[in-house]
Every structure is written in structure tokens, then in C-alpha cells.
Backbone and ligand atoms as CSV (ligand in chain L), in Angstrom:
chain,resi,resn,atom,element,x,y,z
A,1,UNK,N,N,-15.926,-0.381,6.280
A,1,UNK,CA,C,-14.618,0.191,5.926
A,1,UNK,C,C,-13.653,-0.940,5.605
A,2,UNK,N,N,-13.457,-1.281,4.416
A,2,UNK,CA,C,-12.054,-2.372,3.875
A,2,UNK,C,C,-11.221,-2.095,4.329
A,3,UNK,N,N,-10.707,-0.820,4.405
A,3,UNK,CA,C,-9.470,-0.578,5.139
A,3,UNK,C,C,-8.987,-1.449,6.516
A,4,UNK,N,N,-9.803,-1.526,7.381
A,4,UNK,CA,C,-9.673,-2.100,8.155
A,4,UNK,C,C,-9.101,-4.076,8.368
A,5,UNK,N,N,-9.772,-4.536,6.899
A,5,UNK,CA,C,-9.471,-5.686,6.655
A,5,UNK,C,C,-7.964,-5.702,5.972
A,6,UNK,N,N,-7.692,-4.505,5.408
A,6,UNK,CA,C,-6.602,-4.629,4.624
A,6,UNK,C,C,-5.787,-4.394,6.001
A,7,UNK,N,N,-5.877,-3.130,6.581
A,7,UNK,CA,C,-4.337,-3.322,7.722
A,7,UNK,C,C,-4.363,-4.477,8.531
A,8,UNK,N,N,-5.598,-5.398,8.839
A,8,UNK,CA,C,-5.261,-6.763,9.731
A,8,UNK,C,C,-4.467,-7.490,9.324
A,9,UNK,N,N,-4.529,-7.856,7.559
A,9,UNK,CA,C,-3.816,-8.250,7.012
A,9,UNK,C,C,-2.857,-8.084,6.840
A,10,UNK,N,N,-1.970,-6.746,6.789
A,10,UNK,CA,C,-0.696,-6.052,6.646
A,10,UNK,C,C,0.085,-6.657,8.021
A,11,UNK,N,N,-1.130,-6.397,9.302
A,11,UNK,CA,C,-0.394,-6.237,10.254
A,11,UNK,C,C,-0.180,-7.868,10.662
A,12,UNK,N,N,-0.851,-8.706,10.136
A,12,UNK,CA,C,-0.825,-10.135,10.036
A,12,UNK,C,C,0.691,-10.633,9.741
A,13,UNK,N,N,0.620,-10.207,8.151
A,13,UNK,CA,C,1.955,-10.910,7.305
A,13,UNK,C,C,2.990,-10.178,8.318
A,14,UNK,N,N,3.346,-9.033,8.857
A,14,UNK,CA,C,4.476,-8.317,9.236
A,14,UNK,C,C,4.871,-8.890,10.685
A,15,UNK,N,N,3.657,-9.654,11.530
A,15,UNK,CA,C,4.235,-9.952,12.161
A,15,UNK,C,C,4.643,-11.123,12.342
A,16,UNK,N,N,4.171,-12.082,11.365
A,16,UNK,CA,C,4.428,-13.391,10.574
A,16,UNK,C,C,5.890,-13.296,10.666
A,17,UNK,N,N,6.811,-12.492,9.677
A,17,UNK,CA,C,7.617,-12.046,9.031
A,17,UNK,C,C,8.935,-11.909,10.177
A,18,UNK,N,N,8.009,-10.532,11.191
A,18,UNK,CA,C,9.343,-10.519,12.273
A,18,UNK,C,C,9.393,-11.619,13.176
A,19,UNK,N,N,8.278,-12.389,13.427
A,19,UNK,CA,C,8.586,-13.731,14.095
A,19,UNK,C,C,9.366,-14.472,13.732
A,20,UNK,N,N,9.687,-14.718,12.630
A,20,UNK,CA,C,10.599,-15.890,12.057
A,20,UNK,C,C,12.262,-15.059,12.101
A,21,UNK,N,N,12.237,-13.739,12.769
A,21,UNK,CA,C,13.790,-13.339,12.809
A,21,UNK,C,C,13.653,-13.014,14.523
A,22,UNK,N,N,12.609,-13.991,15.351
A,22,UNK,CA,C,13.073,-14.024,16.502
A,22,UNK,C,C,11.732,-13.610,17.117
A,23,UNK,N,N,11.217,-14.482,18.589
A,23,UNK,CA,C,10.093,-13.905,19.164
A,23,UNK,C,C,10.000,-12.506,19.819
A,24,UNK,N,N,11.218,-11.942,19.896
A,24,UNK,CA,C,11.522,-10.840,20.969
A,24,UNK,C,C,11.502,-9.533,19.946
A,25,UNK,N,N,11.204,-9.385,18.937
A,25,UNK,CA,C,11.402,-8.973,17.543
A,25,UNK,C,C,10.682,-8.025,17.649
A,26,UNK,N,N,10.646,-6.785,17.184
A,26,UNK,CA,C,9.309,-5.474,17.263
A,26,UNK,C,C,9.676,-4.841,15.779
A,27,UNK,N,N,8.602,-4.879,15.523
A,27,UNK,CA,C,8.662,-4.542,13.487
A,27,UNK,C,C,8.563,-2.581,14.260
A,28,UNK,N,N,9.339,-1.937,13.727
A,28,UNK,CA,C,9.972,-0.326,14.148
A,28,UNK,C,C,9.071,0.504,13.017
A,29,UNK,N,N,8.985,-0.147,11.479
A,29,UNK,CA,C,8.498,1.142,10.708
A,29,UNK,C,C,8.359,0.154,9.804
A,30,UNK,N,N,7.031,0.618,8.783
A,30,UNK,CA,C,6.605,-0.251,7.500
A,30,UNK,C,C,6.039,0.856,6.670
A,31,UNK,N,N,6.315,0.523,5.355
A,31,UNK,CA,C,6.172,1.124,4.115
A,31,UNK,C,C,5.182,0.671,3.051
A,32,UNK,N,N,4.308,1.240,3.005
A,32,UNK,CA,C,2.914,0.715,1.925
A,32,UNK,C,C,3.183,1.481,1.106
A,33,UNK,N,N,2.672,0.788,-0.244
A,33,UNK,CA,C,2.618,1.666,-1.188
A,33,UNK,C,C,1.289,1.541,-1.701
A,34,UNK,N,N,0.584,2.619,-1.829
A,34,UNK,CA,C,-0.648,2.493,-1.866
A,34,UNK,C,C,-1.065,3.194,-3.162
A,35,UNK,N,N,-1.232,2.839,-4.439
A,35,UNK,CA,C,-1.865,3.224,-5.143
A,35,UNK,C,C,-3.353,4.524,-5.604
A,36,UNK,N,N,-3.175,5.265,-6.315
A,36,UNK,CA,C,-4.533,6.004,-6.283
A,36,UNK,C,C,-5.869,5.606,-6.604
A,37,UNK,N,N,-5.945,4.623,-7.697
A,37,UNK,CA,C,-6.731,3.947,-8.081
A,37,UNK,C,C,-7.208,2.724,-6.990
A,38,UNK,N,N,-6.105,2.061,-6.045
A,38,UNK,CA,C,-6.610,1.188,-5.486
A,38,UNK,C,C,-7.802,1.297,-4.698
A,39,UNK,N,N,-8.538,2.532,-4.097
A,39,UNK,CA,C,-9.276,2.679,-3.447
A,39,UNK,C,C,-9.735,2.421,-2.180
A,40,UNK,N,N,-8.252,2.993,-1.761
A,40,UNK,CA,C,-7.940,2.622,0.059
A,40,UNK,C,C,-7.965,4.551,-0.120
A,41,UNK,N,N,-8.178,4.663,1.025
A,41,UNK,CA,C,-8.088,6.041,2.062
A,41,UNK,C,C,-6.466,6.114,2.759
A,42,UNK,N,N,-5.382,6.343,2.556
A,42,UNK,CA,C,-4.199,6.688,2.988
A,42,UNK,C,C,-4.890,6.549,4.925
A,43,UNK,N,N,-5.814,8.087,4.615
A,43,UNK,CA,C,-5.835,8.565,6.070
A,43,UNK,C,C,-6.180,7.379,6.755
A,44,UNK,N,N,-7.117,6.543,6.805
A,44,UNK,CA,C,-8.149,5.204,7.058
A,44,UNK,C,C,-7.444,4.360,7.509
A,45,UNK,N,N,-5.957,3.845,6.388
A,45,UNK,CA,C,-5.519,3.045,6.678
A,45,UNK,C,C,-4.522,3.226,8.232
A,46,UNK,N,N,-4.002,4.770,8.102
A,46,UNK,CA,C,-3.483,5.722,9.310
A,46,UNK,C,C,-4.001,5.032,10.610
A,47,UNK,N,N,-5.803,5.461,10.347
A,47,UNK,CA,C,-6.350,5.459,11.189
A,47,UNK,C,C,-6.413,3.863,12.084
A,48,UNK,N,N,-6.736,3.004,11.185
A,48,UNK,CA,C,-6.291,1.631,11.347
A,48,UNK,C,C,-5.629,1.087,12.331
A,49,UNK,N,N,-4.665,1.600,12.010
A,49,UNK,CA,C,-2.736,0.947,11.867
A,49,UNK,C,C,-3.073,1.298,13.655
A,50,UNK,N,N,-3.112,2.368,13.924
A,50,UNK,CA,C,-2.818,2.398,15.390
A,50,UNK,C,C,-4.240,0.836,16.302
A,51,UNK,N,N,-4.730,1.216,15.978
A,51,UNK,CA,C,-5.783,0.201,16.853
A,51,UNK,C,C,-5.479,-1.268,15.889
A,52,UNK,N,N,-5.016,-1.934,15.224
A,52,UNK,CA,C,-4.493,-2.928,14.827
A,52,UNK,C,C,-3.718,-3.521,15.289
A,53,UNK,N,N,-2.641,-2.392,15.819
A,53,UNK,CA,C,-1.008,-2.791,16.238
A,53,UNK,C,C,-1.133,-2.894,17.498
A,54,UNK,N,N,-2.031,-2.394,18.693
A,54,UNK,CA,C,-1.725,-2.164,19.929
A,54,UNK,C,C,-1.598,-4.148,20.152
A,55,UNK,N,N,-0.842,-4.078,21.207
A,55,UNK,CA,C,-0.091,-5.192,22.073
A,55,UNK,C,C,0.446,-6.456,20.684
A,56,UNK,N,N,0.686,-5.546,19.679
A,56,UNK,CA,C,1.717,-6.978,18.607
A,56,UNK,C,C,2.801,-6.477,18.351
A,57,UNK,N,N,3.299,-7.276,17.538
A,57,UNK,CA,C,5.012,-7.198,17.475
A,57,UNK,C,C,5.131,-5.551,16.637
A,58,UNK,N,N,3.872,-5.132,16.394
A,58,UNK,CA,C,4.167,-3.838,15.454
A,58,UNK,C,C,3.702,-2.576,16.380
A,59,UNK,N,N,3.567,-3.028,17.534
A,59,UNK,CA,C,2.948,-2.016,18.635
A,59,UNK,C,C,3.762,-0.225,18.546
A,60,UNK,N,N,3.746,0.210,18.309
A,60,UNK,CA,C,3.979,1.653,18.150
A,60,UNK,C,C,5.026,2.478,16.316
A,61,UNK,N,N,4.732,0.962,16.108
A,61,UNK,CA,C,5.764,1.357,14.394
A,61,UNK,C,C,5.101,2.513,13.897
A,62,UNK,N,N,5.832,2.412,13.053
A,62,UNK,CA,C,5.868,4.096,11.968
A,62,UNK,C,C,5.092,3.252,10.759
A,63,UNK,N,N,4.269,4.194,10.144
A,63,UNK,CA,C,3.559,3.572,8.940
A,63,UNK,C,C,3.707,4.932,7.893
A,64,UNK,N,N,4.617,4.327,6.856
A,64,UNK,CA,C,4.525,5.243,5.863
A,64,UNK,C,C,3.792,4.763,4.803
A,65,UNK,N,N,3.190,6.326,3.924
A,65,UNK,CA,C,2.103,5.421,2.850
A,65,UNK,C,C,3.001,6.041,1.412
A,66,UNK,N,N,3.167,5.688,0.841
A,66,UNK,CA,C,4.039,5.866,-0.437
A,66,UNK,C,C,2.552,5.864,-1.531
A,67,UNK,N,N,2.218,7.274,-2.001
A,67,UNK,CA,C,1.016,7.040,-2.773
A,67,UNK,C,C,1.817,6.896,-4.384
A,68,UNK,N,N,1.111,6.025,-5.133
A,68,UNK,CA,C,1.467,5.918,-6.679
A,68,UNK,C,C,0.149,6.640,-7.092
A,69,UNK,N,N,0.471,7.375,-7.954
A,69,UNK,CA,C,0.237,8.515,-9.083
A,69,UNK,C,C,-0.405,7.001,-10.018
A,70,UNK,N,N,-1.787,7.686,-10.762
A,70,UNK,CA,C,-2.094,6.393,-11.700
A,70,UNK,C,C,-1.969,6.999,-13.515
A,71,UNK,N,N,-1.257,5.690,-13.934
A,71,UNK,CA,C,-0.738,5.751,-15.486
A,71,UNK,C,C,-1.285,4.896,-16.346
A,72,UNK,N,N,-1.414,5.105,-17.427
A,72,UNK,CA,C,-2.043,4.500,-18.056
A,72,UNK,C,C,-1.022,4.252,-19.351
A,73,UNK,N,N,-1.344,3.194,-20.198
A,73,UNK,CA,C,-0.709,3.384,-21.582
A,73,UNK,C,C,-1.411,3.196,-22.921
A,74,UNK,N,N,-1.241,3.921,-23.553
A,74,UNK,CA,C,-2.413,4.101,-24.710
A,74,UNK,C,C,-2.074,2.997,-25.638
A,75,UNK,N,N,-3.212,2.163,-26.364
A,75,UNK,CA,C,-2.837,1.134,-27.475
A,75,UNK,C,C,-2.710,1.949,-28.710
A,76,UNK,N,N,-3.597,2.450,-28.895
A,76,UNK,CA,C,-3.553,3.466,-30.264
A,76,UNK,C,C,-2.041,4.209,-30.286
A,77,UNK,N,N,-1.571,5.011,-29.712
A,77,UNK,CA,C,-0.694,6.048,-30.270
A,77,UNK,C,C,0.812,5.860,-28.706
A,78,UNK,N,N,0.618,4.603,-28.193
A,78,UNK,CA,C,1.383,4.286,-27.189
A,78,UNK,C,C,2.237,5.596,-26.178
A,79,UNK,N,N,1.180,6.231,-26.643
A,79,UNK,CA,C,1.325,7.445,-25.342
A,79,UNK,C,C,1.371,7.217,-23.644
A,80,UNK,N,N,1.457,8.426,-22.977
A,80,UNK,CA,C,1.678,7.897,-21.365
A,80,UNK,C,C,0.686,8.582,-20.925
A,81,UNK,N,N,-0.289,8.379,-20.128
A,81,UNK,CA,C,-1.518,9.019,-19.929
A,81,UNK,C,C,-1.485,8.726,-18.261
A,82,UNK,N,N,-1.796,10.444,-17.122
A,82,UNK,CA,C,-2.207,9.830,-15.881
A,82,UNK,C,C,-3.148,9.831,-15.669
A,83,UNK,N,N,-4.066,8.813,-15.002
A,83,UNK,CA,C,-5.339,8.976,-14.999
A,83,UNK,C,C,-5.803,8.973,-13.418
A,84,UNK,N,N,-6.475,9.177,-13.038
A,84,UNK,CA,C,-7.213,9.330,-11.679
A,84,UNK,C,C,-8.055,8.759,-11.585
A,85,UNK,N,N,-8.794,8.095,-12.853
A,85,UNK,CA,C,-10.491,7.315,-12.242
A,85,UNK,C,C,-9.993,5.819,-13.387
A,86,UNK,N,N,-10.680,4.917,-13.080
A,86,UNK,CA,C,-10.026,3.806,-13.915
A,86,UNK,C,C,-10.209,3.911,-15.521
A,87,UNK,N,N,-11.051,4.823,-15.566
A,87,UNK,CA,C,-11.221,4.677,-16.752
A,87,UNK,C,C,-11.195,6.036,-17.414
A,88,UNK,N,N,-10.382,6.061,-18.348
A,88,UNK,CA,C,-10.080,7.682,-18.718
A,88,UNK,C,C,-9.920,7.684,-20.607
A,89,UNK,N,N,-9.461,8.771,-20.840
A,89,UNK,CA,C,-8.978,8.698,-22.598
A,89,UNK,C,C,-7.661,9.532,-22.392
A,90,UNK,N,N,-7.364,8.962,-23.703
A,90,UNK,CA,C,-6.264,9.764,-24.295
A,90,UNK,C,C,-5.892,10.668,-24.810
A,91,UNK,N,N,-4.938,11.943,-25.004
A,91,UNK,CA,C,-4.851,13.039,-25.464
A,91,UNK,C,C,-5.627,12.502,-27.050
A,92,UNK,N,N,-5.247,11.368,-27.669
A,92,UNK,CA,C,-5.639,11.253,-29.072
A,92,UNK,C,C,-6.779,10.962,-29.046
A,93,UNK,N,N,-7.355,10.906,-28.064
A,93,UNK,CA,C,-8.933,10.393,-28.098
A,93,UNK,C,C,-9.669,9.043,-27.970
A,94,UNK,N,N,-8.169,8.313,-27.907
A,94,UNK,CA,C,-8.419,6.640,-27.481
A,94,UNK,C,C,-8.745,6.708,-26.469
A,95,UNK,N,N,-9.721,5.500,-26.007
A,95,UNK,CA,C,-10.206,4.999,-24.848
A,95,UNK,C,C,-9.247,3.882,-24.150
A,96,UNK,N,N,-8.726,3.320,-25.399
A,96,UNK,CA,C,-8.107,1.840,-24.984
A,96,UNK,C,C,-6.752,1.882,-24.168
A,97,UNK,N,N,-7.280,2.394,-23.107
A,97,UNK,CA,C,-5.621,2.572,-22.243
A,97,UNK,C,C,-5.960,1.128,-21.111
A,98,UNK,N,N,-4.422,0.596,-20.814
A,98,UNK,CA,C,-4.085,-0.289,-19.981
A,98,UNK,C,C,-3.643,0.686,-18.744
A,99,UNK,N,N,-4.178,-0.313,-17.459
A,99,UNK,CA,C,-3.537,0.590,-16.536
A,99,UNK,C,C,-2.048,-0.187,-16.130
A,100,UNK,N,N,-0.818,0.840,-16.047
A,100,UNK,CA,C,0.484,0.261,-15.788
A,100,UNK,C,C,0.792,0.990,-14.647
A,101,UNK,N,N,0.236,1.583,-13.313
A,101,UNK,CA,C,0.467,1.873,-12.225
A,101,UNK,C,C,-0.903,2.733,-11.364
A,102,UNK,N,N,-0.653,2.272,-10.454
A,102,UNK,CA,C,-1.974,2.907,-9.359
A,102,UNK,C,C,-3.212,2.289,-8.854
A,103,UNK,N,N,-2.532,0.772,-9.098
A,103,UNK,CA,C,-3.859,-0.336,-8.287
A,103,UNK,C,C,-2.981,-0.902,-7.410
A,104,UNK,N,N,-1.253,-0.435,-7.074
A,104,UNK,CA,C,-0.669,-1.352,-6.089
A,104,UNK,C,C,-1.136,-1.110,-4.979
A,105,UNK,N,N,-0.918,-2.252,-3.683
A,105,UNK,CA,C,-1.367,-2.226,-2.235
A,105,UNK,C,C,-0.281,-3.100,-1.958
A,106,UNK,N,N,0.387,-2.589,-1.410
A,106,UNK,CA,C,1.733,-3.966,-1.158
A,106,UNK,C,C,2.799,-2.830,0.126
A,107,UNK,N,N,3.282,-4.058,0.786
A,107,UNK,CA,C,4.508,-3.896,1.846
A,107,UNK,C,C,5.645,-3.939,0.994
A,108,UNK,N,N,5.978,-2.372,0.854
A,108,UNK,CA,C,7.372,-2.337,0.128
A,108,UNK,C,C,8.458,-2.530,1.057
A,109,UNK,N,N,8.443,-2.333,2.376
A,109,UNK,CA,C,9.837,-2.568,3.179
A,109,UNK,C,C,8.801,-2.249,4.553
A,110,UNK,N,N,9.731,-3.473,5.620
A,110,UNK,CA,C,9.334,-3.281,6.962
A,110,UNK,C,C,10.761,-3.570,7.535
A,111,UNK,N,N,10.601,-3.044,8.791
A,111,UNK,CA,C,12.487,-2.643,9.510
A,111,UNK,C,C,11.777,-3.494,11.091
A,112,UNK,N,N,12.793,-4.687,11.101
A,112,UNK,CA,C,12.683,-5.341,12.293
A,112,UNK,C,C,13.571,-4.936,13.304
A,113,UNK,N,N,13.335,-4.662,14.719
A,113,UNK,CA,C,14.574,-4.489,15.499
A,113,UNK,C,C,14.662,-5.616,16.230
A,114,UNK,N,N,16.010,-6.456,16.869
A,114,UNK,CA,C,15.279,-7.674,17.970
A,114,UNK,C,C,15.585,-6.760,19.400
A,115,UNK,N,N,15.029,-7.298,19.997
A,115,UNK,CA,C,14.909,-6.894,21.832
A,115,UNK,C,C,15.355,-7.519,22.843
A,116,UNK,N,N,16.259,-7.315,23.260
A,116,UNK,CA,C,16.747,-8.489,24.630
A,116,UNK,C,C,16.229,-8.890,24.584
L,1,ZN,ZN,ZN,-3.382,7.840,-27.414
């Protein structure tokens, strides 16, 4: 399960992050945005997050998953196409679409509190 490598990592940088605004610091809630195409499991990463976080600075945070919808843009007829699998066509029948959303995996916002 990748997932698992990906939230160590999440939960890595975040607590990287609230350390440097103080050791006493507890990261409260973090925001992924997780792409459709990227090929993470929302639920997985859910599942993760709790056994990742126990005894770190992110120990009981809120994990929201912000899913992106995947888009494509057509070369032929520069149409807007959503696609769901990486590789799709176009209403015109082009193949040649770029993908311009739904492979992100990124920490869009994390909320530090400090602690006596
Ligand atoms: Zn097209």
C-alpha cells in the first residue's frame, strides 16, 4: 500500500514545519489535495493518517482530502475535456489531450496551534 509511504511523508514535512514555529507546537488540521488520477485511495490515506500521527506533533489532527476532478486539454480543437483514466479522447475525437489537473498530491494548508 503507497499510501502509507505517502502519509509518512506528509506527516514528516508537517511536523518538520510545526517544529520550526516552536517545540510545544501540535499541527490541529491539514488539507491534501488529492487528485483523481493520482492514484492514492482518499479512504487509505484516512486510514493511514491515524496510525502515522499517534504520539507526533500531528497526534489527533483533522485530515481533510480535497479531491481534484481530472481535466484534460485538447491540442486539436483546444477544448476542456474531464477525464478519469489518464488516457482518454476528445469530444472531436482527438487523442492528444494534456493533462492540466488530477495528478496533484500536495499539503494545501496545515493549522499549527502552540501549547504552553
Ligand atoms: Zn478536441
Amino acid at each position: 500500500m503507497h499510501e502509507l509511504s505517502i502519509v509518512q511523508s506528509v506527516v514528516e514535512i508537517c511536523a518538520a514545519r510545526a517544529a520550526e514555529q516552536g517545540a510545544n507546537s501540535r499541527v490541529t488540521h491539514i488539507t491534501l489535495e488529492v487528485g483523481a488520477l493520482a492514484a492514492v485511495i482518499p479512504d487509505a490515506l484516512r486510514f493511514c493518517f491515524e496510525a502515522c500521527t499517534k504520539e507526533t506533533m500531528l497526534d489527533g489532527a483533522e485530515l481533510e482530502i480535497i479531491e481534484i476532478p481530472g481535466r484534460a486539454r485538447c491540442l486539436d480543437c483546444a477544448g476542456e475535456v474531464s477525464v478519469t483514466r489518464l488516457f482518454g479522447t476528445c469530444e472531436c475525437g482527438s487523442a492528444k489531450l494534456i493533462l492540466i489537473a488530477g495528478e496533484e498530491l500536495k499539503i494545501k494548508q496545515m493549522e499549527v496551534e502552540e501549547c504552553a
